[in-house]
DSSP file (Angstrom, degrees, kcal/mol; ACC not computed):
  #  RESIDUE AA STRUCTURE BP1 BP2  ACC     N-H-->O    O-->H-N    N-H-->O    O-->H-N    TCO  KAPPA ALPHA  PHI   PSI    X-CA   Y-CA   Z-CA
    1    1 A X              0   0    0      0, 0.0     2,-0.2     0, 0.0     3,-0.0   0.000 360.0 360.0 360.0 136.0    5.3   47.7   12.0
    2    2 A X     >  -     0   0    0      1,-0.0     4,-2.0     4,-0.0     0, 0.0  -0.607 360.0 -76.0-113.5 175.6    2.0   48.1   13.5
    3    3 A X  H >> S+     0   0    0      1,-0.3     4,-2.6     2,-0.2     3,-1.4   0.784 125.2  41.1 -10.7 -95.4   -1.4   45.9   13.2
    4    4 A X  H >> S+     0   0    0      1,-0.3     4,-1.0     2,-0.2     3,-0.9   0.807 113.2  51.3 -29.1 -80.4   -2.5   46.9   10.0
    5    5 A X  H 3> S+     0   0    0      1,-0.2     4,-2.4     2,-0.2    -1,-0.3   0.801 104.8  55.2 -56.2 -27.8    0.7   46.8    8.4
    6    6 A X  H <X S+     0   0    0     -4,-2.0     4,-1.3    -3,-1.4    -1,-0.2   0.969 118.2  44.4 -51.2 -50.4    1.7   42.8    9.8
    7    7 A X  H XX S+     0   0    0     -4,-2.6     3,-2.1    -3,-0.9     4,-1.4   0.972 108.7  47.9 -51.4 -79.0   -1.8   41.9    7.9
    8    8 A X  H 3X S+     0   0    0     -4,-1.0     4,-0.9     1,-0.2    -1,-0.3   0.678 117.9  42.5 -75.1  -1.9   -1.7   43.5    5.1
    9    9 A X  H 3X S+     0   0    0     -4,-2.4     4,-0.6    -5,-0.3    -1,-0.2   0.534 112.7  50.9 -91.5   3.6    2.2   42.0    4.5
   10   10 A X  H <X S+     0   0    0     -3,-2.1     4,-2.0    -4,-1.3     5,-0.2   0.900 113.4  50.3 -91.8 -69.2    1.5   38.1    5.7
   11   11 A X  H  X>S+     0   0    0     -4,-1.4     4,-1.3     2,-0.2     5,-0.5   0.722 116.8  41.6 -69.3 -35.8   -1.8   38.4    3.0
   12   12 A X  H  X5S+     0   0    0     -4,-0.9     4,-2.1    -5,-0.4    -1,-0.2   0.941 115.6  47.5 -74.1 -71.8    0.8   39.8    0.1
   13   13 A X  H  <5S+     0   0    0     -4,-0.6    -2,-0.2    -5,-0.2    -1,-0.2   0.759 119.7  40.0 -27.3 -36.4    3.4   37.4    0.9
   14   14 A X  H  <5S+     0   0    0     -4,-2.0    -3,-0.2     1,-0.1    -1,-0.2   0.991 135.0   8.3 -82.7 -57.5    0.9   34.4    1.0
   15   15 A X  H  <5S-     0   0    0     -4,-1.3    36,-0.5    -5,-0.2    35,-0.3   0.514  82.4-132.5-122.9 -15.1   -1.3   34.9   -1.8
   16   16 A X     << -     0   0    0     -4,-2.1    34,-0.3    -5,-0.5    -4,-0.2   0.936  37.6-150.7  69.1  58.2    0.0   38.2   -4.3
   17   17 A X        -     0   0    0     -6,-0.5    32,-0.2    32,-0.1     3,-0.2  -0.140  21.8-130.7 -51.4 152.5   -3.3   39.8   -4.4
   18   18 A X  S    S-     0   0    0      1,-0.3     2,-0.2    30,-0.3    -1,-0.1   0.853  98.6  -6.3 -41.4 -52.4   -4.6   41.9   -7.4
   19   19 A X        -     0   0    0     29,-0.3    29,-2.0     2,-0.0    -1,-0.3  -0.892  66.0-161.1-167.5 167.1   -5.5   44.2   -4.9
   20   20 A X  E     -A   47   0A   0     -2,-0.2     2,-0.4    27,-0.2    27,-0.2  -0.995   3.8-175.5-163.1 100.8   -5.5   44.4   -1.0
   21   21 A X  E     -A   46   0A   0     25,-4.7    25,-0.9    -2,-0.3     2,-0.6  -0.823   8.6-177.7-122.7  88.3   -7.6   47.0    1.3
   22   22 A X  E     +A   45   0A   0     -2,-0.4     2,-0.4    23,-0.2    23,-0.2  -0.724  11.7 178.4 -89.0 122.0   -6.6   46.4    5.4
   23   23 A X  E     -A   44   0A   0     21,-4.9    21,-1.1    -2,-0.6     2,-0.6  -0.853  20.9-142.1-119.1 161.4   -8.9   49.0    7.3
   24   24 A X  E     +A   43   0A   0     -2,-0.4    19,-0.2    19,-0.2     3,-0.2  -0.989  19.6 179.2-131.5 113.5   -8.8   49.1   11.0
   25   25 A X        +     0   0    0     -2,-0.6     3,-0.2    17,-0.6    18,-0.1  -0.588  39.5 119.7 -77.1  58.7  -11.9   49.7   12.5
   26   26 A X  S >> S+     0   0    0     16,-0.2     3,-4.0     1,-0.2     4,-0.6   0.829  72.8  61.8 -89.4 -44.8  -11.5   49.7   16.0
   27   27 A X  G >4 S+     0   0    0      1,-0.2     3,-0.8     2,-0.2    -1,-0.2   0.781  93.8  58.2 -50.9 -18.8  -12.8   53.2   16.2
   28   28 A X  G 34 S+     0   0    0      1,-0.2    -1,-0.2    -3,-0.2    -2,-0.1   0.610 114.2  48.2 -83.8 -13.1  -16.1   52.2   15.0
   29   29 A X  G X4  +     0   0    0     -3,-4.0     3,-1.5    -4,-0.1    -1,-0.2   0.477  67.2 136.5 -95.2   0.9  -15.8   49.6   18.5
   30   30 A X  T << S+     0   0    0     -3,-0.8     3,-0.1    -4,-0.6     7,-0.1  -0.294  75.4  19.3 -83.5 143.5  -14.7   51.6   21.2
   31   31 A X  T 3  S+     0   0    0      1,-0.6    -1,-0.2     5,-0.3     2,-0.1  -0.036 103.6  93.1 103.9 -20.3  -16.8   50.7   24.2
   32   32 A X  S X  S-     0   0    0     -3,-1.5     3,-0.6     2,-0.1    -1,-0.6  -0.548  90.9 -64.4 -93.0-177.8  -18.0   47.2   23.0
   33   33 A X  T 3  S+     0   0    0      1,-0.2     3,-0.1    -2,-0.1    -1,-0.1  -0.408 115.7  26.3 -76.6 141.3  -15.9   43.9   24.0
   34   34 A X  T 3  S+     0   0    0      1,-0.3     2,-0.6    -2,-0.1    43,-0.3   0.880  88.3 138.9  63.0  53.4  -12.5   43.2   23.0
   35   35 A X    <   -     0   0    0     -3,-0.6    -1,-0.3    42,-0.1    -4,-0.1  -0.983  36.2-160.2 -84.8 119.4  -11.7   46.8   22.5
   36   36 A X        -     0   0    0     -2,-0.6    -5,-0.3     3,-0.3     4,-0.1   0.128  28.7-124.6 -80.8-157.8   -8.4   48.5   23.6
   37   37 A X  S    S+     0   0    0     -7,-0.1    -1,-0.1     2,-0.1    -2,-0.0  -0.296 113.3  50.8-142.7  59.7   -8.1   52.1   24.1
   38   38 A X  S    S-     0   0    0      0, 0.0     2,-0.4     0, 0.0   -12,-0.1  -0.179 105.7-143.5 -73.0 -35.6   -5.1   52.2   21.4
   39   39 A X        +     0   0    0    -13,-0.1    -3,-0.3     1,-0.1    -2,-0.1  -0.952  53.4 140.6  91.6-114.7   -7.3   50.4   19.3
   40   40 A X        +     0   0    0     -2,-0.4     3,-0.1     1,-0.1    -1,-0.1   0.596  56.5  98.3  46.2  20.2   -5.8   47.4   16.7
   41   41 A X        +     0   0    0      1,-0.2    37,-3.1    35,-0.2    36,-2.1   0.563  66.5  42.0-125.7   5.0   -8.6   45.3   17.3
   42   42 A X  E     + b   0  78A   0     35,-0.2   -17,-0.6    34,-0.2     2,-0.4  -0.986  68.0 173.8-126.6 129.5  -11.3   45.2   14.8
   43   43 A X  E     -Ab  24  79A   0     35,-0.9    37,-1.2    -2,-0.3     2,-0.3  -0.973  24.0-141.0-155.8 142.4  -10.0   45.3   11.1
   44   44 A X  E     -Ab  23  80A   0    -21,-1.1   -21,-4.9    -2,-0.4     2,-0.3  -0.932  15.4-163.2-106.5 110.1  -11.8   45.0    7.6
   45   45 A X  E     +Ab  22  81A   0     35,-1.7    37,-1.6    -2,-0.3     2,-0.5  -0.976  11.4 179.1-110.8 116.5  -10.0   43.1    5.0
   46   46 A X  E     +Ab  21  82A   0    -25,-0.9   -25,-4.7    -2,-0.3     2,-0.3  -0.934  20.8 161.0-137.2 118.4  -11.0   43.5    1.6
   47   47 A X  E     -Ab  20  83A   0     35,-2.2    37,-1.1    -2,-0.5     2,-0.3  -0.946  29.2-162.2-141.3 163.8   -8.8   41.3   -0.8
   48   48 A X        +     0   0    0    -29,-2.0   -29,-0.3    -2,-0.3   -30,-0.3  -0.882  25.1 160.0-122.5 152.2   -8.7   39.6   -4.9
   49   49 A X        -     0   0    0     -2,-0.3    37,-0.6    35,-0.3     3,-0.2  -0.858  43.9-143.4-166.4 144.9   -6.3   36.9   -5.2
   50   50 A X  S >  S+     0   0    0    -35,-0.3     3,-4.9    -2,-0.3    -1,-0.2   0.875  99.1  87.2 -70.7 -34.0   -6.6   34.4   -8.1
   51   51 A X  T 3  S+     0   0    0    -36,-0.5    -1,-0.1     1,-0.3    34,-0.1   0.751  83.0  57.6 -12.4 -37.9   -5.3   32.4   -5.2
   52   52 A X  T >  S+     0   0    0     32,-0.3     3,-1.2    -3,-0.2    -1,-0.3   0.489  74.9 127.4 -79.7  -8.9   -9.1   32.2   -4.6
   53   53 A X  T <  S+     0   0    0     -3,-4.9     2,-2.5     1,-0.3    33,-0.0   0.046  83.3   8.2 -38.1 159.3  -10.5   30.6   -7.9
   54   54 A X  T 3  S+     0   0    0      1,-0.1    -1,-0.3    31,-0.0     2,-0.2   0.275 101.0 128.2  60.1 -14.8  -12.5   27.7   -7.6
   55   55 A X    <   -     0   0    0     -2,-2.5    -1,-0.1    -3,-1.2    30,-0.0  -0.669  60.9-123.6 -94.7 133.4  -12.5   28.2   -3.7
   56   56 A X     >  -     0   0    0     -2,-0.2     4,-3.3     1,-0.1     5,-0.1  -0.020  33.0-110.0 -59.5 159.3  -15.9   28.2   -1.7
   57   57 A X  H  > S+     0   0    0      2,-0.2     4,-2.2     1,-0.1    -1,-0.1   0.846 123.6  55.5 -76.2 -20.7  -16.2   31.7    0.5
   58   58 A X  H  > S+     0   0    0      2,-0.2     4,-0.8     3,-0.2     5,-0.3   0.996 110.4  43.8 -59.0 -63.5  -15.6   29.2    3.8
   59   59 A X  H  > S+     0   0    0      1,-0.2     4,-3.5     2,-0.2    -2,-0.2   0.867 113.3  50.4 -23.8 -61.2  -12.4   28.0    2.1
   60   60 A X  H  X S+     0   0    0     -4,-3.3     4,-3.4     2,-0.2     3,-0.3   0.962 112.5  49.6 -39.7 -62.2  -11.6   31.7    1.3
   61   61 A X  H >X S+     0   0    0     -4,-2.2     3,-0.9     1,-0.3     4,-0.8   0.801 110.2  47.5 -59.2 -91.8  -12.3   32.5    4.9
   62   62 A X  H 3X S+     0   0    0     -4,-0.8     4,-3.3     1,-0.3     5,-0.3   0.573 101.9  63.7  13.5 -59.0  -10.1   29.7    6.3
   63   63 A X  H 3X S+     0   0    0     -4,-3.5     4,-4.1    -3,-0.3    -1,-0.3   0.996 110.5  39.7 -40.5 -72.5   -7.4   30.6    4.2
   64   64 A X  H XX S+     0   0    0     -4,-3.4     3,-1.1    -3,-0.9     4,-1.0   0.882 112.3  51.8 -38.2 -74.4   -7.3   34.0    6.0
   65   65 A X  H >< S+     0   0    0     -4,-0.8     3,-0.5     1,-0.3    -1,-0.3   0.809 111.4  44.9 -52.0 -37.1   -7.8   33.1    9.1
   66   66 A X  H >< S+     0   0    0     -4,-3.3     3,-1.4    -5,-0.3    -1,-0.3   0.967 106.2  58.1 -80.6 -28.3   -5.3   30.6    9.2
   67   67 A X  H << S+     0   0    0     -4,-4.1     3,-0.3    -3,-1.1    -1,-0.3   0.936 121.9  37.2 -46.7 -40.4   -2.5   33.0    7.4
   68   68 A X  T <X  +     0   0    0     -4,-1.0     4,-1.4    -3,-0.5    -1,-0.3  -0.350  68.5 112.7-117.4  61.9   -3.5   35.2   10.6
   69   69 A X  T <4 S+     0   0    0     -3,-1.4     4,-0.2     1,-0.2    -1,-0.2   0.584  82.9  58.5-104.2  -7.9   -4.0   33.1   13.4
   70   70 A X  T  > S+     0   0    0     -3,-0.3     4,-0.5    -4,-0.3    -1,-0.2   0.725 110.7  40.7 -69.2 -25.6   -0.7   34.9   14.6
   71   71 A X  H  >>S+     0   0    0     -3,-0.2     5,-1.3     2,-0.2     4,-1.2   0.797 114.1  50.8-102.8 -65.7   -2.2   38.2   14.4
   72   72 A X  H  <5S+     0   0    0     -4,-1.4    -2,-0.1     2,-0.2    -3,-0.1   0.731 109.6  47.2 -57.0  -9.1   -5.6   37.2   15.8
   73   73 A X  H  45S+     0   0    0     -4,-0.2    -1,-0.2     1,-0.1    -2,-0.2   0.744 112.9  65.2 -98.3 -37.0   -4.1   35.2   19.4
   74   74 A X  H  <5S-     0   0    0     -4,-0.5    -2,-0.2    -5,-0.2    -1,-0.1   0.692 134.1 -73.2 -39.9 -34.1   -2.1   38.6   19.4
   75   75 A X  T  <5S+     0   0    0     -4,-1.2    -3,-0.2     1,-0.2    -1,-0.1   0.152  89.9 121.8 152.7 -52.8   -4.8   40.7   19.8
   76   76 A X      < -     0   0    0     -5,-1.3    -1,-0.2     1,-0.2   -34,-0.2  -0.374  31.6-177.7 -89.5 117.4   -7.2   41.3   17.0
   77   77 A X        +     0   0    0    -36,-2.1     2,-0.4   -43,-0.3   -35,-0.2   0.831  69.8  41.0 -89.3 -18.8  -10.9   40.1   18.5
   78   78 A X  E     +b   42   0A   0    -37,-3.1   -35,-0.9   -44,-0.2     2,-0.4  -0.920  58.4 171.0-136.7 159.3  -12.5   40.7   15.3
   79   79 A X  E     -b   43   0A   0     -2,-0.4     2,-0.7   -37,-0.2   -35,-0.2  -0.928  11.3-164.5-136.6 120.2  -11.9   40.4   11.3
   80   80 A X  E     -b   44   0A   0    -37,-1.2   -35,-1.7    -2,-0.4     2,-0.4  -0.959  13.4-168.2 -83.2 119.6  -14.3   40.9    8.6
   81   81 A X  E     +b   45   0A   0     -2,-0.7     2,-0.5   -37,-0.2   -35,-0.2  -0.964  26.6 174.9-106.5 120.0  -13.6   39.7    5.4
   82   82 A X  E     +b   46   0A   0    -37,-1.6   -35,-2.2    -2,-0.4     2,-0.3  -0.950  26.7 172.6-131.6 111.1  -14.8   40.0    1.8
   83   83 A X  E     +b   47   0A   0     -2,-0.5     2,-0.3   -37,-0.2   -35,-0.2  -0.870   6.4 177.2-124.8 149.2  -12.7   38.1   -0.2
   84   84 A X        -     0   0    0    -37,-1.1     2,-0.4    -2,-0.3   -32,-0.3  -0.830  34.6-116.0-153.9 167.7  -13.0   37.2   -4.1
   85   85 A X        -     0   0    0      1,-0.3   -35,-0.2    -2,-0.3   -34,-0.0  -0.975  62.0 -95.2-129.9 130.2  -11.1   35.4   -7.3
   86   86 A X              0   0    0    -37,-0.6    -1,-0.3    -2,-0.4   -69,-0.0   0.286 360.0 360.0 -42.1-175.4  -10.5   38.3   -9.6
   87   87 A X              0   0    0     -3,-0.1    -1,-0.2     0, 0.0    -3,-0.0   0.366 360.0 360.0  46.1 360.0  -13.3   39.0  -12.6
């Protein structure tokens, strides 16, 4: 199971999203810091979860991070996130 796939199955497991878009941009990084030359280190996560209802966008963002703080000491220097409570 590679990068991508670790993410987007710790973010299903935690939270069941509605829907769940893990994009790996690392190509869009090559040359800047914390790049690899495999790549797996810049990644765009674009999730709904009711999980998220009520929850400030720091919260949201917390949430994540800490669901992937195994994936991010691993390797992954950067995450972007846009995260939402359905409707």
């Amino acid at each position: 199971m590679n990068t991508k796939e670790r993410i987007a199955a710790v973010l299903e497991a935690a939270l069941s999203p509605e829907s769940l878009d893990v994009i790996d941009e690392s190509h869009l990084h090559k040359g800047h810091q914390g790049a690899r030359p495999g790549g797996e280190t810049h990644y765009r996560v674009r999730i709904t979860a009711e999980a998220f209802r009520g929850k400030s966008r720091v919260d949201m963002h917390r949430t994540i991070n800490a669901l992937l703080k195994d994936e991010l000491a691993a390797g992954v220097h950067a995450l972007a996130i846009e995260a939402r409570a359905p409707g």
